[in-house]
N, C-alpha and C positions, 0 to 999 in steps of 0.2 A: 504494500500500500504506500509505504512509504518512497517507493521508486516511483509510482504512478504522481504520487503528489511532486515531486520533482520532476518528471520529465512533464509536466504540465506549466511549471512554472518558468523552465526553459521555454518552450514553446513558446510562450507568452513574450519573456523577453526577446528569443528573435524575431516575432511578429512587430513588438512595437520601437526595435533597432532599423527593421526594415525598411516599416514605414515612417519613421525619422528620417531616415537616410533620404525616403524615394520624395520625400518633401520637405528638404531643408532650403525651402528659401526663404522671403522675408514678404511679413507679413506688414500691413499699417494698420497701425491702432490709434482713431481719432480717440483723445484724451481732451479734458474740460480745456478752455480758452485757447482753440487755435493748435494747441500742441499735439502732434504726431508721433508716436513708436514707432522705430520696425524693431519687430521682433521676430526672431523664426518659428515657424510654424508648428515643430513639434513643440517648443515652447509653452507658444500659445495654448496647444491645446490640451499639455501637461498641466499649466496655472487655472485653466478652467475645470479639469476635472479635477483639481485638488480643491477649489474653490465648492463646486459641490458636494465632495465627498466627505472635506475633513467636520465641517458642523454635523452630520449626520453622524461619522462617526464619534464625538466626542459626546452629542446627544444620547447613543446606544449605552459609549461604556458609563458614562454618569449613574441613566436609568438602572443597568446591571450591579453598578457598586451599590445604586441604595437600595434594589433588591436584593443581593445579597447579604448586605450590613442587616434587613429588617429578617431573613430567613434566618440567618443567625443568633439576632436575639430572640426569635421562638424557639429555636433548637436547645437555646440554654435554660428557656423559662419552662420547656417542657421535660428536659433534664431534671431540674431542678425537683417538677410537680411530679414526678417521678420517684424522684430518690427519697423524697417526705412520703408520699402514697406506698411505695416499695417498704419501706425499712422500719418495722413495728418497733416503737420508742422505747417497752420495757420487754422482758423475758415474760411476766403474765400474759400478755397478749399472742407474741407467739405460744403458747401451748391452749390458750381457750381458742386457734386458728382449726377449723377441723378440716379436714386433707377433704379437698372438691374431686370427687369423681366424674366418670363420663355420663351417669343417668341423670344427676343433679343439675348439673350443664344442659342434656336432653331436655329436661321438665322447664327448665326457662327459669327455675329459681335461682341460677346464680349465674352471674357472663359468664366468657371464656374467658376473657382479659384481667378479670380482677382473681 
């Protein structure tokens, strides 16, 4: 898998070496008051798609960090509701615990989970 994901990403770079090369000439970019660029054209349309790309991306990973910063602290508060619901506070209570079989479970009087 890992060779497909690299000879893909070759590919890619000599597709867009290619097409840099087969249109490097110069381009004019009217700018505010009179003023004109040339710029070359693989340039140009390197600065346009980083122009669209990189706000999108930085919008995705942002969304992603504070989904996972909020998945994390339920991870820990259900850890937590856990290990207080798991861990009976004295030795009396573990032995008045009476061992759950499969018919009691079957009849619906007690979950699976607890």
């Amino acid at each position: 898998m890992q060779f497909l994901k690299t000879l893909f990403w070759v590919a890619l770079a000599v597709v867009l070496v290619l097409f840099a090369r087969a249109n490097w000439v110069a381009a004019e970019v009217k700018l505010w008051g009179g003023l004109v660029a040339d710029i070359k054209l693989p340039v140009l349309v390197f600065a346009a798609f980083l122009i669209g790309f990189l706000p999108t991306l930085i919008l995705y990973r942002a969304r992603l960090w504070s989904l996972r910063r909020r998945f994390e602290t339920q991870e820990r508060n259900l850890a937590a509701l856990q290990g207080v619901a798991a861990a009976p506070t004295n030795v009396d209570e573990r032995a008045e615990a009476e061992p759950i079989d499969h018919k009691t479970i079957a009849r619906g009087t007690v979950s699976p989970t607890s």
